[in-house]
C-alpha positions in Angstrom: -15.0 12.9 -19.6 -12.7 10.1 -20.4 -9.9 12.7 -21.3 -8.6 15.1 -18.5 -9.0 18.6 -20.5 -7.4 22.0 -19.4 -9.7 24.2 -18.6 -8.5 27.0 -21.1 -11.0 28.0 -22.9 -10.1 25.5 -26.2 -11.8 22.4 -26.7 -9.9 20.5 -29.4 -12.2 17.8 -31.0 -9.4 16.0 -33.0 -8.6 13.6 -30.1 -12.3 12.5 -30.1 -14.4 10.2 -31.6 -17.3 12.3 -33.9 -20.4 10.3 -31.2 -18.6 11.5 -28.4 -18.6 15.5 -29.8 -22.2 16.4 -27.8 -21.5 15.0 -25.2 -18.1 16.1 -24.4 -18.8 20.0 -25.7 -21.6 19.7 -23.3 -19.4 18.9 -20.3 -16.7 20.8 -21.1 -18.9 24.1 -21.1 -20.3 23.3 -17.8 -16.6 22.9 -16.1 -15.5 25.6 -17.9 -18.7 28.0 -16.7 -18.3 26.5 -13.1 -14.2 27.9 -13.4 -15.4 31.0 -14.2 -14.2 30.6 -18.3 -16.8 32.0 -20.2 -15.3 32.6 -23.7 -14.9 28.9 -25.0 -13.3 27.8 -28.3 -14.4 24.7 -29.6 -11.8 23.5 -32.6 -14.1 20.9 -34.7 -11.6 21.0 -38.1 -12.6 22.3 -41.4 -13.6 18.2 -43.2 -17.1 17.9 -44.4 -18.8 20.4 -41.7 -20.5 17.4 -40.1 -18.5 18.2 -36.6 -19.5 21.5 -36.9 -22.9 21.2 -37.5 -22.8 18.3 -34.4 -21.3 21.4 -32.3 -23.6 23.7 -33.6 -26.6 21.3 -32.8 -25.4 20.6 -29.5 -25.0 24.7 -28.3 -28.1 25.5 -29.6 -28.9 22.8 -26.7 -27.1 24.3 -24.0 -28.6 26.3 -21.6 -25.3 28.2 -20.7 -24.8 29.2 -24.1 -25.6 32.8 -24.4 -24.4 33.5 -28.3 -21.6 31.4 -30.8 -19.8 32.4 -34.0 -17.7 30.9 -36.5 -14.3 31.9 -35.4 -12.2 34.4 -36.8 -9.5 33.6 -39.3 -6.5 34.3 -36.9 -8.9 32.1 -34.6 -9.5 28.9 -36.8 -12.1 30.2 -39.4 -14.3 27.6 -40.0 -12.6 25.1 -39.0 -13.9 26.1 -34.8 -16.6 28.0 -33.4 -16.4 30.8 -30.7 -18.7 30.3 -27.5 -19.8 32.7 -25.0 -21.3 31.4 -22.0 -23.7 32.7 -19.7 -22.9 33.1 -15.8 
């Protein structure tokens, strides 16, 4: 990742480009499943849902994804999705 992240538990797209969405969800699950974080929110923004549906696409990929959910409204709403990861 080009961009040191916190491990938190809140992956905010906004500071990357829209082709680098995959690939840095992707990585930021695995650090944050290797930390022990397994309740993930990844902030995509409300726009055209394209980001979201790039999320979306790339969880449905990842084999530490166990379930993910639009977020709540106190949470983002649609504008970010939820994750749970496996162990």
């Amino acid at each position: 990742m080009a961009h040191p992240l916190p491990l938190d538990g809140v992956l905010d797209l906004h500071a990357f480009r829209p082709a680098e969405a995959a690939d840095v969800v992707a990585e930021y699950l695995e650090a944050c499943a290797a930390a022990g974080v397994l309740e993930v929110r990844v902030v995509h923004g409300k726009g055209t849902g394209a980001l979201r549906r790039t999320v979306e696409a790339a969880l449905r990929r990842h084999p530490r994804v166990a379930a993910f959910r639009t977020a709540g409204e106190g949470a983002g709403g649609w504008g970010a999705t939820e994750v749970t990861l496996r162990r």
